[in-house]
C-alpha positions as CSV (number, residue, x, y, z in Angstrom):
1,X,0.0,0.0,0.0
2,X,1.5,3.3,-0.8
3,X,1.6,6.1,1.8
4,X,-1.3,8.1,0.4
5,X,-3.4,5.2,0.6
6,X,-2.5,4.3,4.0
7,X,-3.1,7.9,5.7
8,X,-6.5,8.1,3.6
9,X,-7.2,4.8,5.3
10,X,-6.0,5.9,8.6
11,X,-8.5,8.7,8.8
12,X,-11.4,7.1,7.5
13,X,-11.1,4.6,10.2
14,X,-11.0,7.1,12.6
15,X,-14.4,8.2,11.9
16,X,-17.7,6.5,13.2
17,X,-19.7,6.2,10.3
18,X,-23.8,5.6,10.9
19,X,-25.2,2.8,9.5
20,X,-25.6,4.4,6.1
21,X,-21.8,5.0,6.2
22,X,-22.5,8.7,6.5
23,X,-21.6,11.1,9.3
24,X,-22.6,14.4,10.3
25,X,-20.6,17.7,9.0
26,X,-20.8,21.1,10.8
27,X,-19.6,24.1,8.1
28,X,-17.9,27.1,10.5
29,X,-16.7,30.1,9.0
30,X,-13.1,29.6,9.7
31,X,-13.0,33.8,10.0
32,X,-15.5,34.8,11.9
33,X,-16.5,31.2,14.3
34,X,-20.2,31.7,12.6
35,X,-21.6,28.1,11.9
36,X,-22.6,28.4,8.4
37,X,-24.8,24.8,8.0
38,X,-24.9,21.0,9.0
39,X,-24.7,18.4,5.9
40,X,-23.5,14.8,5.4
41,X,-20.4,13.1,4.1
42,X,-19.3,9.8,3.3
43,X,-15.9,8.4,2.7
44,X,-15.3,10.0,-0.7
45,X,-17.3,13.1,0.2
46,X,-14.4,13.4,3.2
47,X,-11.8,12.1,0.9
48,X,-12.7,15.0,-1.7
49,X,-12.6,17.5,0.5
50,X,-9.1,16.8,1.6
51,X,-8.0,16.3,-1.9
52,X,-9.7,19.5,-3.4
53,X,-9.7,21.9,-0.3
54,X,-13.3,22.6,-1.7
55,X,-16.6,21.4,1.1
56,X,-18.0,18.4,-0.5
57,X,-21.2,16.5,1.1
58,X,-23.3,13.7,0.2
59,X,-26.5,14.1,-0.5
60,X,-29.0,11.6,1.3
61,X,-31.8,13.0,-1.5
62,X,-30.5,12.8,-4.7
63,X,-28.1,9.5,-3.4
64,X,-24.9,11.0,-4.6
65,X,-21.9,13.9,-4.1
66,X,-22.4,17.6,-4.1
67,X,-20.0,20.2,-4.0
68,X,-21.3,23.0,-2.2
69,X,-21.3,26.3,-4.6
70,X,-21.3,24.1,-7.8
71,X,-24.2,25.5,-8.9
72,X,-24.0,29.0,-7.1
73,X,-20.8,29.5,-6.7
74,X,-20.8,29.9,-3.0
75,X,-17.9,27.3,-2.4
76,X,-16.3,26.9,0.9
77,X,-12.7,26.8,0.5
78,X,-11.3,23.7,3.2
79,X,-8.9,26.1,6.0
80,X,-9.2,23.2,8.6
81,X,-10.9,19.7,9.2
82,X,-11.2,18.6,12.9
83,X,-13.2,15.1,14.4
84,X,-14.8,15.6,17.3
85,X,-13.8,13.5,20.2
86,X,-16.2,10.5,19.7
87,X,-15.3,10.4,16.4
88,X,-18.7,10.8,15.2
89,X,-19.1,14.5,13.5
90,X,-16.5,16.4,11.4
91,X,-16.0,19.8,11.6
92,X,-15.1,22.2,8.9
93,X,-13.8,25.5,9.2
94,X,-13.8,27.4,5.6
95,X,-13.5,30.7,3.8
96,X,-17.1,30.8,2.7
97,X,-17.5,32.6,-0.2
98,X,-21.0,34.2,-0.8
99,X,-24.2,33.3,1.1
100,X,-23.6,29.5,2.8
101,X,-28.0,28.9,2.7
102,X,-29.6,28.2,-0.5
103,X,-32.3,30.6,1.1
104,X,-29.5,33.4,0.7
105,X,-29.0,34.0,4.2
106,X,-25.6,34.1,5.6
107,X,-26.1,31.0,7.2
108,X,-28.8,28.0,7.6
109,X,-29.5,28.8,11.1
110,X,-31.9,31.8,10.6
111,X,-34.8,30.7,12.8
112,X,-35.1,31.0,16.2
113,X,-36.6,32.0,19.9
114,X,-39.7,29.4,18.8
115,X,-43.1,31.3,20.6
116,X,-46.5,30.7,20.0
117,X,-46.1,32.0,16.1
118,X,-43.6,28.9,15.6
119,X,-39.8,30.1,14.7
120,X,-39.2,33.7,14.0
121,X,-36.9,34.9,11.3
122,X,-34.2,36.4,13.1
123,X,-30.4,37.8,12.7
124,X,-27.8,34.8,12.9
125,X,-26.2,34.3,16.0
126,X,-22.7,36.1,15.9
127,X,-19.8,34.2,15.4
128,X,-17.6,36.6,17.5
129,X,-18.4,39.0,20.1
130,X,-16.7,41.7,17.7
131,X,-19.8,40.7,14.7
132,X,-22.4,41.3,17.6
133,X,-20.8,44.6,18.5
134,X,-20.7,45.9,15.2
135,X,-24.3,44.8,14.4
136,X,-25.2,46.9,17.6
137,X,-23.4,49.8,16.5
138,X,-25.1,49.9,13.3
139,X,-27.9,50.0,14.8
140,X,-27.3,52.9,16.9
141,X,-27.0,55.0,13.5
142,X,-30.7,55.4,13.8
143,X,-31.2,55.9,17.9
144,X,-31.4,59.1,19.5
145,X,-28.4,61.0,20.2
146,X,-29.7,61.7,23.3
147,X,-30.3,58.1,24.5
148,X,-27.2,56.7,22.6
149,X,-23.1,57.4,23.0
150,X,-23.0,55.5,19.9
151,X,-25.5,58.0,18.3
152,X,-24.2,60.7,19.4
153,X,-20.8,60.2,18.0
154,X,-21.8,59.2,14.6
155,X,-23.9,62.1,14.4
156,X,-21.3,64.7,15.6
157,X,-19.0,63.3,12.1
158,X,-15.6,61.8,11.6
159,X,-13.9,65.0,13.4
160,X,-15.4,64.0,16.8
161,X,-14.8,60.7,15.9
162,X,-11.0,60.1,15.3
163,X,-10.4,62.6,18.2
164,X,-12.1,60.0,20.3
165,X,-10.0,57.3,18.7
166,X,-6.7,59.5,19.8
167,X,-8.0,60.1,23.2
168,X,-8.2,55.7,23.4
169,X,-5.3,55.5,21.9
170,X,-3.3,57.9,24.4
171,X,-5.0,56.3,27.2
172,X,-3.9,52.5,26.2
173,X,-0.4,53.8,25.9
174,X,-0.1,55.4,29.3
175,X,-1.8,52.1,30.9
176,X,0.7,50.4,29.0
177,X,3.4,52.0,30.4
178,X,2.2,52.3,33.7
179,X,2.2,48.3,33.7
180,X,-1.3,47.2,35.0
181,X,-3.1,44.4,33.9
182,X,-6.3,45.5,35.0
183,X,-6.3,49.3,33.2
184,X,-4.0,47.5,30.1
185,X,-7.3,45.2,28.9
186,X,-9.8,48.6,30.0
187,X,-8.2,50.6,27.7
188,X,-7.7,48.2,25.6
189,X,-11.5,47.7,25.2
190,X,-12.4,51.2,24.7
191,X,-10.0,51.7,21.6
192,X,-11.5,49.1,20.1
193,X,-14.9,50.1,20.4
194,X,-13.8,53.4,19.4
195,X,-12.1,52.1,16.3
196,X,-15.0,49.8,16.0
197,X,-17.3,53.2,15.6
198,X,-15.0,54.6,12.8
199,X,-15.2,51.9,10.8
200,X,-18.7,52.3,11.3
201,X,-18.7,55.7,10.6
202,X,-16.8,54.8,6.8
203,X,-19.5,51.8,6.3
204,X,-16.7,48.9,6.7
205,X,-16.8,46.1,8.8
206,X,-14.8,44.5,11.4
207,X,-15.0,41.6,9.2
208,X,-12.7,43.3,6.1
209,X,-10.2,43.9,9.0
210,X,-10.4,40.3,10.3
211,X,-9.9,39.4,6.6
212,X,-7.5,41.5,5.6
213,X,-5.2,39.8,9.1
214,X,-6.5,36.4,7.9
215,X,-4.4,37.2,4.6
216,X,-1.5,37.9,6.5
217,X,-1.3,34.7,8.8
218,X,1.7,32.7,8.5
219,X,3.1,35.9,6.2
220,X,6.7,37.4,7.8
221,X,5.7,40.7,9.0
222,X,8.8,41.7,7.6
223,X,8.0,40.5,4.0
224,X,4.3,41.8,4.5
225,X,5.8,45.1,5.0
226,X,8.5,45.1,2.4
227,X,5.3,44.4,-0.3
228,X,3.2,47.2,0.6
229,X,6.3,49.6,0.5
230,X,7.2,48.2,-3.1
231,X,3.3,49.1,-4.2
232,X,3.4,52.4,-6.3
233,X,0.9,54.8,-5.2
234,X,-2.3,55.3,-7.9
């Protein structure tokens, strides 16, 4: 047996298929922790994943494989396959590109807080404290600036805004320096959320900045550096 044969046997052992040789797969946006949908593989569903980085399921309807985004070109690009400890459900955490619900919600799990109407419709559940913030803080766009800090700021414009920023900034540095756990992670909070309110202020997302450090991973800060220095200036 050659090696590529024996580790593709070694992990499909280490799953514990149903009786339909089929086990449960949980799709997790490897960027922001959001789980994206629940399908099915088999053994060549799993083995075509590893082989093509690309989320591939079985379906238990149409009795055969499916790739997701094949027909709408929402693929999930494999980051990172992990088994559960019983060995019974796979997890994959993916670069979803596009809309991961037929429905074209951001995820399958858009129902929820069941009440005597059935399931309501609702926003999905962040995948990060930081996705829940900034959904809040877009929100506040519309409060009262009298009831809201948030409103109040956007409201007043960027000027009020990035001197708010400074003020964080200067603050963090002086905890910093003064060497205190406790006022360090404070301070620490509060520039975010300040930062967090510019970028809401210029209609970006936390997520483009979570992306744009998910590009850099495993990239020498050094190198990463050197490249945007080399970039000429439109």
């Amino acid at each position: 047996m050659n090696p590529a044969a024996a580790d593709s046997s070694a992990i499909l052992q280490a799953v514990r298929w149903n009786a339909d040789g089929l086990v449960p797969a949980i799709a997790q946006d490897a960027r922001t922790g959001q789980v994206l949908m629940l399908a099915w593989m088999n053994a060549e569903a799993l083995l075509a994943t590893l082989r093509d980085g690309l989320g591939t399921y079985w379906s238990r309807s149409r009795q055969g494989l499916w790739r997701k985004g094949e027909t709408s070109g929402h693929y999930q690009r494999l980051v990172e396959l992990r088994l559960d400890c019983d060995g019974d459900t796979i997890l994959l955490r993916v670069a979803q590109e596009g809309p991961a619900c037929h429905t074209g919600e951001q995820t399958c799990f858009f129902l929820g807080q069941p009440g005597a109407g059935g399931w309501q419709h609702q926003a999905p559940p962040a995948g990060n404290i930081l996705q829940s913030l900034q959904a809040t803080l877009h929100a506040r766009r519309s409060a009262d600036p009298g009831q809201s800090y948030v409103a109040q700021l956007l409201h007043s414009g960027q000027d009020r805004i990035l001197k708010k920023v400074g003020e964080e900034a200067a603050e963090f540095l002086i905890a910093c320096k003064n060497r205190e756990a406790a006022p360090i992670v404070a301070e620490a909070a509060d520039l975010l959320f300040h930062l967090m309110i510019a970028l809401e202020e210029q209609e970006l997302h936390i997520d483009a900045v979570l992306g744009e450090l998910a590009r850099r991973e495993g990239l020498s800060g050094l190198t990463e550096k050197a490249a945007r220095k080399a970039t000429p200036v439109a």
